[in-house]
Backbone as ProteinMPNN parsed JSONL, in Angstrom:
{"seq_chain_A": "XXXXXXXXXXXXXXXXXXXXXXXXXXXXXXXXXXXXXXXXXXXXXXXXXXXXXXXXXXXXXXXXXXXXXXXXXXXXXXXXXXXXXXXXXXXXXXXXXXXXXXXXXXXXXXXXXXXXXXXXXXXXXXXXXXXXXXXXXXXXXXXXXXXXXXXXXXXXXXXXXXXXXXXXXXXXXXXXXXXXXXXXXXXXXXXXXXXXXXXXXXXXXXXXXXXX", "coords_chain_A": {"N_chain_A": [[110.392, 138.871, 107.277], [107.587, 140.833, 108.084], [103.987, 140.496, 108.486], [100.464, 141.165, 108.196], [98.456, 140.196, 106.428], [97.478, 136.994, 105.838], [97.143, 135.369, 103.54], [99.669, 136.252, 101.846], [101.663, 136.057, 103.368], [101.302, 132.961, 103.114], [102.332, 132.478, 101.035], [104.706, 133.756, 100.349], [105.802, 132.427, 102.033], [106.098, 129.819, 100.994], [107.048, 130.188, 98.778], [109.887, 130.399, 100.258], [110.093, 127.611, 100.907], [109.997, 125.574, 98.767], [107.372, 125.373, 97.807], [106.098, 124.427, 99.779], [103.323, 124.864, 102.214], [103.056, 126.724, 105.609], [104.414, 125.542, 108.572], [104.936, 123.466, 107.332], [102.714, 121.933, 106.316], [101.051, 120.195, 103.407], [103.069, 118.676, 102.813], [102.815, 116.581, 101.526], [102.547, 114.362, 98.493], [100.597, 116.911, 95.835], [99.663, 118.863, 97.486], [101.155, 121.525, 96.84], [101.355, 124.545, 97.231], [102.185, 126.368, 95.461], [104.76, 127.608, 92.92], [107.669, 127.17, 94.563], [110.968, 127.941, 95.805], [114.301, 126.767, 97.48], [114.96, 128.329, 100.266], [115.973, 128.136, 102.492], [117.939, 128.35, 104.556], [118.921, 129.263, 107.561], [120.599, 131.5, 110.156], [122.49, 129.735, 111.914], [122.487, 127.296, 110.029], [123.589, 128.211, 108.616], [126.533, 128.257, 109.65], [126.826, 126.376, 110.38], [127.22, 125.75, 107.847], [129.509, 126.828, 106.626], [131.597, 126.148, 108.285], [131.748, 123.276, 107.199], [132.146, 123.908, 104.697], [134.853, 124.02, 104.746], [135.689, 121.653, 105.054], [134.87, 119.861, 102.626], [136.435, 119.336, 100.745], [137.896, 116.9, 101.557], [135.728, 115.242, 102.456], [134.167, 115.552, 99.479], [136.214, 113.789, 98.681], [136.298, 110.898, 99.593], [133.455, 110.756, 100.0], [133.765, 109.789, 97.16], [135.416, 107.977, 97.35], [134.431, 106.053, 98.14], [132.083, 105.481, 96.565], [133.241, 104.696, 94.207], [134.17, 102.383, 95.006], [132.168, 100.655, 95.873], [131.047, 100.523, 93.112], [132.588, 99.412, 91.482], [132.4, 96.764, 92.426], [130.135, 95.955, 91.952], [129.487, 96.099, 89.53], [130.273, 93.99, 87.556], [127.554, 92.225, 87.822], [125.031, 90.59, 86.046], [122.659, 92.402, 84.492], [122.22, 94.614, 85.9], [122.969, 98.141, 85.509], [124.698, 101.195, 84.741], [123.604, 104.608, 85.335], [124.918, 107.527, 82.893], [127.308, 109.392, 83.753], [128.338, 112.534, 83.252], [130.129, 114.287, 84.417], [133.302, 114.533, 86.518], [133.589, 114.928, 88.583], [131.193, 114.993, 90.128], [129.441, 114.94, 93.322], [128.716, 112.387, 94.069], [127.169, 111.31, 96.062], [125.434, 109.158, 95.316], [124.662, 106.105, 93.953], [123.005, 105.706, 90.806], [121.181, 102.666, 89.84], [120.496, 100.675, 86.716], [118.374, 99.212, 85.227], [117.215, 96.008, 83.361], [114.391, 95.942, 82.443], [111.339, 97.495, 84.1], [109.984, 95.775, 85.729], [111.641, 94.428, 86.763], [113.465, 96.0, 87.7], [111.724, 96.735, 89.818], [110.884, 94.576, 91.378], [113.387, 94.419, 92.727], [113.493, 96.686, 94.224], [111.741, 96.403, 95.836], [112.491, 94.149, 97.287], [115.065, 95.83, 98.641], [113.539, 97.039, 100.276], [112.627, 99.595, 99.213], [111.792, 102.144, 96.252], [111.415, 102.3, 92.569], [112.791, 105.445, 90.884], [110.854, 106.645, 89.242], [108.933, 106.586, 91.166], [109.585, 107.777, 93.743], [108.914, 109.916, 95.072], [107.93, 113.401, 95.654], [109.94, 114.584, 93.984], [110.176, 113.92, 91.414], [109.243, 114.484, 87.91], [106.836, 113.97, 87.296], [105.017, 114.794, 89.53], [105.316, 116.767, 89.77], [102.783, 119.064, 90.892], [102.605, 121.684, 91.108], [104.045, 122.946, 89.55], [102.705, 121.685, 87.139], [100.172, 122.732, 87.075], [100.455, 125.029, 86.913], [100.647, 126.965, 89.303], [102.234, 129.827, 90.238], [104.19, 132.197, 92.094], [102.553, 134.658, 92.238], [100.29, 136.906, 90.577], [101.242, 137.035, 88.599], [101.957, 135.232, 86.613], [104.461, 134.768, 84.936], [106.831, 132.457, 83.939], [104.667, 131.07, 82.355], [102.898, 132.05, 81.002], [103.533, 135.164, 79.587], [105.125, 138.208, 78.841], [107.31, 136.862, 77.205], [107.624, 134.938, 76.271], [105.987, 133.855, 72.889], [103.807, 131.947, 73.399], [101.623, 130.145, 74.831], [103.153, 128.091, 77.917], [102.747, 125.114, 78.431], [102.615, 122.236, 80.303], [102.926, 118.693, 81.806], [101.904, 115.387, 83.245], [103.908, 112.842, 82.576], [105.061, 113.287, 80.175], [106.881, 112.949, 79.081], [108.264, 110.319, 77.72], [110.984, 109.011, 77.352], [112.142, 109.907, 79.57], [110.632, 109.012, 81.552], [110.673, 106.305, 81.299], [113.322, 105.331, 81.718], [112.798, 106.34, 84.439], [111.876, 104.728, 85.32], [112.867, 102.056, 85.781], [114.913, 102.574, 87.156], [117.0, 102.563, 90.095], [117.831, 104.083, 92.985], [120.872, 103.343, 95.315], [122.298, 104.352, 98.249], [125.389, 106.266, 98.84], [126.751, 108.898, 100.583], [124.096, 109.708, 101.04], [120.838, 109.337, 102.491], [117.799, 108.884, 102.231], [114.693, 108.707, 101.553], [112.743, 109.835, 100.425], [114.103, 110.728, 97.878], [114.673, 107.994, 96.996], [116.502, 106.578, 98.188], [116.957, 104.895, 100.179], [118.764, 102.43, 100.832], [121.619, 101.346, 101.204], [125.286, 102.274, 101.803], [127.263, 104.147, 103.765], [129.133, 107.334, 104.131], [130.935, 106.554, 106.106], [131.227, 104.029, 106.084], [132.65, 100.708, 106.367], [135.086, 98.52, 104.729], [133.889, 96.171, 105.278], [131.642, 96.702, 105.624], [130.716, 97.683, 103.268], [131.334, 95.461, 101.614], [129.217, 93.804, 102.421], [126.937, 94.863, 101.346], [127.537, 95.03, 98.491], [127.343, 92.06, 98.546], [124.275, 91.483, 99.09], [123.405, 92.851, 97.065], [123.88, 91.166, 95.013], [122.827, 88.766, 95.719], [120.145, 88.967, 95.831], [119.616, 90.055, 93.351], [120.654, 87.592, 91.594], [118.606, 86.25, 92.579], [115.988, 87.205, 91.308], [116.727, 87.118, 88.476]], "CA_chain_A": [[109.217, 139.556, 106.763], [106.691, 140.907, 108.826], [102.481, 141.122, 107.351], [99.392, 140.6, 108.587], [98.0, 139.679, 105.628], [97.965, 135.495, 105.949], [97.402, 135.007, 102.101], [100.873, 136.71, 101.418], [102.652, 135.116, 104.711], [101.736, 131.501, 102.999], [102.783, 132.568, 99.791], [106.218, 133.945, 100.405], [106.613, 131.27, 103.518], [105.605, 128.733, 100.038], [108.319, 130.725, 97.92], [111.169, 129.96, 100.213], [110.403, 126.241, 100.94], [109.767, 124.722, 97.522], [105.894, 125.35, 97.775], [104.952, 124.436, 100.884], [102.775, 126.038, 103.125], [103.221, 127.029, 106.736], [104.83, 124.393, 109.368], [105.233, 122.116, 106.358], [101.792, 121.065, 105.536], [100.809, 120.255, 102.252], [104.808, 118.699, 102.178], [102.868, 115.85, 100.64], [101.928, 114.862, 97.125], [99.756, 116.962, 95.352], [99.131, 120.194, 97.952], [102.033, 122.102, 97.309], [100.613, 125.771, 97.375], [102.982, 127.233, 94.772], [106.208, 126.841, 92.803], [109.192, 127.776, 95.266], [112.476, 127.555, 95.584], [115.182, 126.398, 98.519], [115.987, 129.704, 100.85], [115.517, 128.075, 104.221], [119.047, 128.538, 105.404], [119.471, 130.417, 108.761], [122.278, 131.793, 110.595], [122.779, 128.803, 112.086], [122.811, 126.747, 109.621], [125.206, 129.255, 107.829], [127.815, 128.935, 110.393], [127.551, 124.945, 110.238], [127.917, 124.997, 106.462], [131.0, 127.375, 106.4], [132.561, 125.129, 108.574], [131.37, 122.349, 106.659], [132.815, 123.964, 103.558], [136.305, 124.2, 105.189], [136.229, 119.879, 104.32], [134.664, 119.593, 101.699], [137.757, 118.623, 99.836], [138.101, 115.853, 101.92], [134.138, 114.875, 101.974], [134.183, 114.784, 98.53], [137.16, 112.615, 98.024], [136.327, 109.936, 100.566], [132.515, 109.713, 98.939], [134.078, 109.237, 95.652], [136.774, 106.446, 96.718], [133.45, 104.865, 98.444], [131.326, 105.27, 95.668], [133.907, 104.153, 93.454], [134.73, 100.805, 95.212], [130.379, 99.896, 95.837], [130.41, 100.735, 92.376], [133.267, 98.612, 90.964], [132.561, 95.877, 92.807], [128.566, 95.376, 91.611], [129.577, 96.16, 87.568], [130.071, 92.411, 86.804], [126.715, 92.007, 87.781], [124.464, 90.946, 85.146], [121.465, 92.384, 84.487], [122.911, 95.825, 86.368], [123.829, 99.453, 84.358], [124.751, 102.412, 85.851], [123.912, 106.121, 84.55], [126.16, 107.782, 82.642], [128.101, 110.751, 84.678], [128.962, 113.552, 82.312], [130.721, 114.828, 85.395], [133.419, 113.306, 87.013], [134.238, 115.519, 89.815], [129.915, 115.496, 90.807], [129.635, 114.875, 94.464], [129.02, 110.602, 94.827], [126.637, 110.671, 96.935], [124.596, 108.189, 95.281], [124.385, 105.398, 92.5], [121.89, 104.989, 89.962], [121.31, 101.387, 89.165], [119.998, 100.752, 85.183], [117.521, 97.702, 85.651], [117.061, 96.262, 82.127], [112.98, 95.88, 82.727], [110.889, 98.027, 85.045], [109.447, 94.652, 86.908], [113.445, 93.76, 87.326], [113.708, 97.502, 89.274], [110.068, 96.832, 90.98], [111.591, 93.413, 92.222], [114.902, 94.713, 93.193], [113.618, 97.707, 95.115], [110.823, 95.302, 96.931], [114.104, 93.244, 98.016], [115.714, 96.448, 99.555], [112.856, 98.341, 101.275], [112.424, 100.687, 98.475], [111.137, 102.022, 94.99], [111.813, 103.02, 91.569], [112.684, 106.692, 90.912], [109.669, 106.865, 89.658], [108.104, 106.134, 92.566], [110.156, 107.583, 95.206], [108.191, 110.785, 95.554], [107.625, 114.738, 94.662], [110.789, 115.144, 93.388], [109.766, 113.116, 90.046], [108.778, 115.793, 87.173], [105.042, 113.916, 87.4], [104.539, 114.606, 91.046], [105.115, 118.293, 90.244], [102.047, 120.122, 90.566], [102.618, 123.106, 91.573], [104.477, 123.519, 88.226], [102.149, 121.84, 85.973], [99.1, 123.54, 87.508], [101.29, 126.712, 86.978], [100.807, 128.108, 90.581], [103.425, 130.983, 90.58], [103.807, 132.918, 93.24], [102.101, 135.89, 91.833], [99.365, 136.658, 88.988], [101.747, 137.597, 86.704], [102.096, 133.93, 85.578], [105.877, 134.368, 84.123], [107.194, 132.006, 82.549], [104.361, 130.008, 82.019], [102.197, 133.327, 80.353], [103.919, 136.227, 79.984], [105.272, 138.475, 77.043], [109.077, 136.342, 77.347], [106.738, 133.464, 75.0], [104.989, 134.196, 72.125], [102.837, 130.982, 73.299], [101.229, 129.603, 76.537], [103.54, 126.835, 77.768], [101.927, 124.221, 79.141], [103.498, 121.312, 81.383], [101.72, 117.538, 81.952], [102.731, 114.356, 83.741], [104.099, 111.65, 81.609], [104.873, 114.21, 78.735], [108.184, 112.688, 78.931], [108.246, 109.239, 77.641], [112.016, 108.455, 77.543], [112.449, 109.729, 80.593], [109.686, 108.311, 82.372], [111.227, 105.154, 80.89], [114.471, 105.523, 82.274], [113.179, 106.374, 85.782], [110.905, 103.887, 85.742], [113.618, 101.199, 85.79], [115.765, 103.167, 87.776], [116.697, 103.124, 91.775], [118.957, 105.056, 93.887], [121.182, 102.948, 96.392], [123.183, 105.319, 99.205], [126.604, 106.369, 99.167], [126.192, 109.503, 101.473], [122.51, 110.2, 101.249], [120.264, 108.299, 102.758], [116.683, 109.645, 101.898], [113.468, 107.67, 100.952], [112.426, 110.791, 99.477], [114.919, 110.501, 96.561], [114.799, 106.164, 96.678], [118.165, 105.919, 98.68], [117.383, 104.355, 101.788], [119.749, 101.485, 101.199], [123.127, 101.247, 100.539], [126.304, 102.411, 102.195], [127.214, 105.777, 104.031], [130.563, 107.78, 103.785], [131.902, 106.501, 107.266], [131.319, 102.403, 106.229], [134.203, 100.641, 106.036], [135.065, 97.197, 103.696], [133.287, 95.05, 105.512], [129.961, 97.168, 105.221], [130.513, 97.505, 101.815], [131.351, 93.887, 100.732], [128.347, 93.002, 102.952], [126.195, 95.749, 100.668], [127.532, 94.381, 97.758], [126.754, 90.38, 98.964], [123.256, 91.551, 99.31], [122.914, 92.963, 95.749], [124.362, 89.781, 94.201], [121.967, 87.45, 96.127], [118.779, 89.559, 95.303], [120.284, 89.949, 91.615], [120.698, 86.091, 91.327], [117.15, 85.643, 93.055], [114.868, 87.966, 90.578], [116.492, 87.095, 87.165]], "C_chain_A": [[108.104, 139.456, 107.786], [104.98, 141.467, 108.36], [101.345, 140.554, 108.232], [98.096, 140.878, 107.462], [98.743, 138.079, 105.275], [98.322, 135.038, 104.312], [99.248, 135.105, 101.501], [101.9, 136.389, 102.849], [102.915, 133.876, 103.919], [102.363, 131.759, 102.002], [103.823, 133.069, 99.862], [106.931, 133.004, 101.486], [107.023, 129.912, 101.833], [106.97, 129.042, 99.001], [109.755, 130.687, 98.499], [111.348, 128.212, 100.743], [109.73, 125.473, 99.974], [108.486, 124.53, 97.623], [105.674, 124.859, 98.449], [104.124, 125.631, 102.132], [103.156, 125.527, 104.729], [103.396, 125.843, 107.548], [104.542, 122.788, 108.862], [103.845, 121.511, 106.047], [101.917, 120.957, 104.221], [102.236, 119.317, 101.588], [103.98, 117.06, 101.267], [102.239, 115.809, 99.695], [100.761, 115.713, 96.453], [99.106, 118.015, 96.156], [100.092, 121.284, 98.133], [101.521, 123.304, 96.45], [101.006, 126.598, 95.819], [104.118, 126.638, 94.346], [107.679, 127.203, 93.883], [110.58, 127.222, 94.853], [112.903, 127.011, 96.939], [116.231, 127.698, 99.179], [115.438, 129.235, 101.854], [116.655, 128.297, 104.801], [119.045, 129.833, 106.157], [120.914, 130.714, 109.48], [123.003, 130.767, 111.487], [123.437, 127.447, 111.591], [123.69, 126.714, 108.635], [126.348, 128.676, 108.226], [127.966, 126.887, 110.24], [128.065, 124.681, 108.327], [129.053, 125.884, 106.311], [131.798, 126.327, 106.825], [132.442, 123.395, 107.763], [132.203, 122.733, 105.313], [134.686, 123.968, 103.992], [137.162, 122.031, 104.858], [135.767, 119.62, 103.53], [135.28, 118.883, 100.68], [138.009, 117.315, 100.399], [137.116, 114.795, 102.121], [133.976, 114.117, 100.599], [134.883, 113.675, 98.191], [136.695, 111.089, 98.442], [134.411, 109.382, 100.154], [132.885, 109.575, 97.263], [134.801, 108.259, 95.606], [135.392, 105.618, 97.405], [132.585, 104.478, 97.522], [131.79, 104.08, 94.614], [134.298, 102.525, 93.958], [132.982, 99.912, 95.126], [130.694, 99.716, 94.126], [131.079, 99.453, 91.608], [133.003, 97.259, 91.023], [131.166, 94.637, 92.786], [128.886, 95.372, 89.549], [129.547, 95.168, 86.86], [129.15, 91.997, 87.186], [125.765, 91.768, 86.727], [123.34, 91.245, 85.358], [121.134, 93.974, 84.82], [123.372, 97.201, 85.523], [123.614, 100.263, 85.385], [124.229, 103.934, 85.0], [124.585, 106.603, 83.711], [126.52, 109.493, 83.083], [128.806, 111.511, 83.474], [130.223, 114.691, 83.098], [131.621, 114.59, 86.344], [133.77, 113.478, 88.064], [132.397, 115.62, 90.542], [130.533, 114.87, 92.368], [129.235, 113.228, 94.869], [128.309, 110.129, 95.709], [125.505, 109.677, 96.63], [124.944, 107.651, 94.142], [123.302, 105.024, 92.391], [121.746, 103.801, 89.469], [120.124, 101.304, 88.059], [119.694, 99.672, 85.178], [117.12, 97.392, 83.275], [115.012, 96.418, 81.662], [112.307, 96.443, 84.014], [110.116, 96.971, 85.824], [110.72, 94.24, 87.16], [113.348, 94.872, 88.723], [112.56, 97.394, 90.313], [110.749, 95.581, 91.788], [112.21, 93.678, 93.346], [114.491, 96.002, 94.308], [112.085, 97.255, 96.136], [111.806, 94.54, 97.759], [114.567, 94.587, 99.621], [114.626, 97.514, 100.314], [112.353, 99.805, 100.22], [112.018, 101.046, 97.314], [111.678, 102.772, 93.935], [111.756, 104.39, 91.329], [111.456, 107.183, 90.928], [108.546, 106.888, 90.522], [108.087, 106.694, 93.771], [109.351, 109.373, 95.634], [107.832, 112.191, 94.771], [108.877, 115.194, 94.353], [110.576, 114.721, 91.63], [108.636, 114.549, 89.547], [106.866, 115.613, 87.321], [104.7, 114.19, 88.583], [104.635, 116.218, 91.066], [104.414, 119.174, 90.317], [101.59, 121.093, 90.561], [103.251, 123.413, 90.235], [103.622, 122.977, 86.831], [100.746, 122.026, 85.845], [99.677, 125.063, 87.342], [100.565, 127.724, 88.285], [101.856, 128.77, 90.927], [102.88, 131.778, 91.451], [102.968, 134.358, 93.254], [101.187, 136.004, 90.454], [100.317, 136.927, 87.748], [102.167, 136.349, 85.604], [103.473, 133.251, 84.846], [106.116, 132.909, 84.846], [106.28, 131.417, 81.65], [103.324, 131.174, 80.681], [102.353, 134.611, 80.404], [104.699, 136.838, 78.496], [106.533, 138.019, 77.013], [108.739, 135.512, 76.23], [105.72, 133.831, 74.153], [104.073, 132.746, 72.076], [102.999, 130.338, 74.646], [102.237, 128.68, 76.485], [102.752, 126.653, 78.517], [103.045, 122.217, 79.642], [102.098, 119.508, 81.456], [102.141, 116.901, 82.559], [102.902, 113.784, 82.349], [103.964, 111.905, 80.025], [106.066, 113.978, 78.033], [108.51, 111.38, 78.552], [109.664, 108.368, 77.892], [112.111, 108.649, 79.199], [111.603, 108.834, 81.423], [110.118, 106.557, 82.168], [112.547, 104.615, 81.909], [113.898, 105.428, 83.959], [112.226, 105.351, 86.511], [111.689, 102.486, 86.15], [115.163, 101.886, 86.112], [115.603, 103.007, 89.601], [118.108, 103.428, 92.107], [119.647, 104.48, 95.074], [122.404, 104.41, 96.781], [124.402, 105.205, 98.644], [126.92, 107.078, 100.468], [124.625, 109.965, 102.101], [121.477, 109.205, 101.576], [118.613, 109.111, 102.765], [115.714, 108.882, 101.013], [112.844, 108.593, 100.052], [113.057, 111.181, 97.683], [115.372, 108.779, 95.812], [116.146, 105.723, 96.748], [117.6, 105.635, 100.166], [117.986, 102.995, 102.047], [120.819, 101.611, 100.537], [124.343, 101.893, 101.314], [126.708, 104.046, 102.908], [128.977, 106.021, 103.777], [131.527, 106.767, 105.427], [131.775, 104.704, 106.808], [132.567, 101.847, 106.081], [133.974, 98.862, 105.0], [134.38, 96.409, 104.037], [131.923, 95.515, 105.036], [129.859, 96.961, 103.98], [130.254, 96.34, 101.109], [129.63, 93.418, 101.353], [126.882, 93.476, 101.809], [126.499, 94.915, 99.347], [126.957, 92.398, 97.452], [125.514, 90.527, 98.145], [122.863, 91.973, 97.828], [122.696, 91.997, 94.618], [123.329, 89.223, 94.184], [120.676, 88.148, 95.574], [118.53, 89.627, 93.577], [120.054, 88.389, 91.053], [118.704, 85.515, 91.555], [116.37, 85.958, 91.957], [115.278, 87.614, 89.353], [116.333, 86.129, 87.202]], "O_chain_A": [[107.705, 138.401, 108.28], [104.765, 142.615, 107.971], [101.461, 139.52, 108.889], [97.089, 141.565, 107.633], [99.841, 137.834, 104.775], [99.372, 134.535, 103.912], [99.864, 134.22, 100.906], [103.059, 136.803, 102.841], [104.063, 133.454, 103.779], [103.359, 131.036, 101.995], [104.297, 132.633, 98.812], [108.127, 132.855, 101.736], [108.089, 129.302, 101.745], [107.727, 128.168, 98.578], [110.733, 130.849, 97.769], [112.436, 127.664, 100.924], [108.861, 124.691, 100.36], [108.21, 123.333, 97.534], [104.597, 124.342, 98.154], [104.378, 126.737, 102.61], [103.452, 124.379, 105.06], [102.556, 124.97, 107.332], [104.219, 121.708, 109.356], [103.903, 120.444, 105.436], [102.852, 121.567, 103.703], [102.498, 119.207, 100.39], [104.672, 116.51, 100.411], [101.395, 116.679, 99.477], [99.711, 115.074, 96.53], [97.974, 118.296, 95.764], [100.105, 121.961, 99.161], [101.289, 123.201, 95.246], [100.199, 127.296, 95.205], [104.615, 125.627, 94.84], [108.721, 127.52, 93.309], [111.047, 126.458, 94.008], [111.962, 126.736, 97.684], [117.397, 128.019, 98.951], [114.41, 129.771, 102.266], [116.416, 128.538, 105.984], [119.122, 130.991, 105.746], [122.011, 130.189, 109.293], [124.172, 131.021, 111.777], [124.304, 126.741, 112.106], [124.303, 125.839, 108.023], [127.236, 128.499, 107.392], [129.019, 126.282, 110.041], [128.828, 123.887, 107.778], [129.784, 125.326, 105.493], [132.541, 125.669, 106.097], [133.271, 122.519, 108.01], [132.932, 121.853, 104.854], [135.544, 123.89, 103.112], [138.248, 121.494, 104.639], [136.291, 118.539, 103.261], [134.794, 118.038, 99.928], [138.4, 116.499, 99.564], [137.434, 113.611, 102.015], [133.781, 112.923, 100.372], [134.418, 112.728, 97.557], [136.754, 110.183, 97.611], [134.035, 108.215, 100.039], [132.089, 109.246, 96.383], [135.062, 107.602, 94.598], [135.36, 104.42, 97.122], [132.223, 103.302, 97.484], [131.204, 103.056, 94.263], [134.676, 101.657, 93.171], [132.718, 98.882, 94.505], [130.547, 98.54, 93.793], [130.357, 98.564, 91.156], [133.219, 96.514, 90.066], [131.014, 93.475, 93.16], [128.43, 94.647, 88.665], [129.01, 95.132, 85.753], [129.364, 90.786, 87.134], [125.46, 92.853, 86.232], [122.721, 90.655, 86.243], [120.192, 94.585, 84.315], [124.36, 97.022, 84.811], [122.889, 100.265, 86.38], [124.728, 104.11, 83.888], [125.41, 105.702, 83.561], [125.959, 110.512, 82.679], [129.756, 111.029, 82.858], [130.927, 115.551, 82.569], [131.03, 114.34, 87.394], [134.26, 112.568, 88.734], [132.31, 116.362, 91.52], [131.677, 114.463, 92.57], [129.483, 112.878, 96.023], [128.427, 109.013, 96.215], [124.705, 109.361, 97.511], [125.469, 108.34, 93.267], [122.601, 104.36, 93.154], [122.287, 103.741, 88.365], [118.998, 101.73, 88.312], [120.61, 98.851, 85.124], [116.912, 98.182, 82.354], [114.587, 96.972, 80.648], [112.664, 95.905, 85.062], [109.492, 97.479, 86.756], [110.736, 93.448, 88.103], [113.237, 94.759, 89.944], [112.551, 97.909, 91.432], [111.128, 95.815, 92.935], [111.917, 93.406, 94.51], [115.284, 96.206, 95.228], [111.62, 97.954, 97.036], [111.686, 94.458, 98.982], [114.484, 94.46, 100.843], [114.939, 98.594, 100.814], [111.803, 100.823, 100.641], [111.623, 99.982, 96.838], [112.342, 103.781, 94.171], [110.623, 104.83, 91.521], [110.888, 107.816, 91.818], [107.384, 107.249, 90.336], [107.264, 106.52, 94.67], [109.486, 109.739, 96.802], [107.518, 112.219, 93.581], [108.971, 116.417, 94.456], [110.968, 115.506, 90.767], [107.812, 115.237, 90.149], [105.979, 116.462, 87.405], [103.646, 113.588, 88.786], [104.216, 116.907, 91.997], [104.857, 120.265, 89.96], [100.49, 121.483, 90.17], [102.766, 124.448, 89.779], [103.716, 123.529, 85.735], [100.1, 121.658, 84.864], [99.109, 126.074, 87.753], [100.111, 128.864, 88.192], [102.493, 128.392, 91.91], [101.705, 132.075, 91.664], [102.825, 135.019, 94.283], [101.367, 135.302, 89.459], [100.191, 136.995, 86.525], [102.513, 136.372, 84.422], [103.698, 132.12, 84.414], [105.715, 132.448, 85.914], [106.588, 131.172, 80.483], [103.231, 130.802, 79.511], [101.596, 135.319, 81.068], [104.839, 136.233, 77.434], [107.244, 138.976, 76.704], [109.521, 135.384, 75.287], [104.611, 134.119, 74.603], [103.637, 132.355, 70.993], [103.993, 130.081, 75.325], [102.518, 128.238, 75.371], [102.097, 127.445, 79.195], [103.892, 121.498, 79.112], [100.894, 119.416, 81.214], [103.202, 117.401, 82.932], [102.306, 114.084, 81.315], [103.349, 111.356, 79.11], [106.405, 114.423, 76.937], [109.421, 111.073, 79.321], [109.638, 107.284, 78.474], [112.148, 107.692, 79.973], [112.137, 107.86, 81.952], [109.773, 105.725, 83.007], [112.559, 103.639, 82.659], [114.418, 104.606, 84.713], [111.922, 105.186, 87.692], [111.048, 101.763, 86.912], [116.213, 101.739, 85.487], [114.589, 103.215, 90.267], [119.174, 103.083, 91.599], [119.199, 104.965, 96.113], [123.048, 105.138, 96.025], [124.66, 104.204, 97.976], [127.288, 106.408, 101.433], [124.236, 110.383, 103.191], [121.332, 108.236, 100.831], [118.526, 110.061, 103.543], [115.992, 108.507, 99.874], [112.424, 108.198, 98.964], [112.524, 111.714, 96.71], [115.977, 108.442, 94.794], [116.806, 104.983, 96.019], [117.95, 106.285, 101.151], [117.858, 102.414, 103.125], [120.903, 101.969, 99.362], [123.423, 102.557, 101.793], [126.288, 105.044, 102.321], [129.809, 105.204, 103.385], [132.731, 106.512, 105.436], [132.539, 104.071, 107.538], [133.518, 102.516, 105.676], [132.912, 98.298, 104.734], [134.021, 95.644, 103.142], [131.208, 94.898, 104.247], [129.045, 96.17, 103.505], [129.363, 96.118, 100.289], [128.933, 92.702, 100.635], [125.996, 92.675, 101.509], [125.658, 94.053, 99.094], [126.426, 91.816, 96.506], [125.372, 90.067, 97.012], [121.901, 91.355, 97.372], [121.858, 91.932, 93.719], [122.703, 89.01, 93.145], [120.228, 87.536, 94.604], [117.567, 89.333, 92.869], [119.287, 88.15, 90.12], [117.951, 84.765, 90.935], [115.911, 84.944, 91.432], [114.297, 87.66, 88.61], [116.046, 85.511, 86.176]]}, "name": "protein", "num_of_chains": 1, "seq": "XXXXXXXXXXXXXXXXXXXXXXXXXXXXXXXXXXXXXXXXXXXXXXXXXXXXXXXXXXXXXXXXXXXXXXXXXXXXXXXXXXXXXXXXXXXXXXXXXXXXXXXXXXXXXXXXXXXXXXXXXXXXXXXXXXXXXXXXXXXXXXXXXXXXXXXXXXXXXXXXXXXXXXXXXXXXXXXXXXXXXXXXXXXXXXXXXXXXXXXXXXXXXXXXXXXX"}
């Protein structure tokens, strides 16, 4: 797209990278321009995910027997819960650990460098305010005011109490993903091998044993 009108540059640049504006400003909390979506893929990065989809089958398997052994091998942990996966083919690249007290998960993710879901950034529904400022990309307001609802919705932080519960005593150790932005920057990648793992697991134990 080519305009020389800037207003409507940031605002469709904002509509294909999840509301930000132009050479990523604003990427942090609380200036994200608009609601967008995720259309940044170029022809580049086309041609690596075709070939990328050509293993996939073997990707997935290999973070699911890793997931599956971290995961097994922390479960007699007390104090420890996991999610529950309605899915059993999802993709593995991370476990949720189920703290029974949100100063257990504040502990535990002070230990490893990191913080409770809640915490870990603008992916958390309260950090969204481009959606509960209802900045759509256009005046027409849909969904939030439009004739689809016979009544304004309206959006808040902390409108969610269970959840906010849940992610409050929630953190995200690695399998494949390693991303501070989602509260995985510790834990295990797809290429580790037993030793990494057991050593990953050690480290949960001893921190586990320390905080209760």
């Amino acid at each position: 797209m080519v305009t020389n009108d800037y207003d409507l540059y940031e605002r469709a640049f904002g509509f294909h990278d999840q509301g930000h504006k132009p050479l990523r400003t604003g990427l942090e909390i609380g200036n994200r321009s608009i609601i967008g979506i995720n259309l940044r893929i170029n022809e580049l990065t086309g041609a690596v995910a075709l070939a990328q989809l050509r293993k996939l089958d073997r990707i997935l398997l290999r973070l699911h027997g890793q997931k599956t052994k971290l995961k097994n091998a922390i479960s007699d942990i007390p104090g420890i819960g996991f999610r529950r996966i309605n899915d059993e083919g999802e993709c593995s690249t991370l476990i949720t650990l189920l703290f029974e007290t949100k100063e257990t998960a504040e502990h535990f993710g002070e230990r490893i460098n990191s913080k409770t879901l809640s915490n870990s950034g603008w992916h958390v529904y309260n950090n969204m305010e481009q959606i509960i400022n209802k900045k759509t990309v256009s005046n027409y307001n849909c969904p939030f005011i439009c004739g689809v609802n016979s009544h304004d919705i309206n959006y808040q932080a902390h409108m969610l109490p269970q959840t906010d519960n849940i992610l409050e005593r929630a953190i995200n150790i690695s399998v494949g993903v390693v991303d501070t932005g989602l509260g995985s920057g510790f834990g295990i990648n797809i290429n580790s091998d037993d030793d990494e793992i057991a050593a990953a697991v050690e480290n949960i134990r001893r921190i586990m044993k320390d905080i209760m």
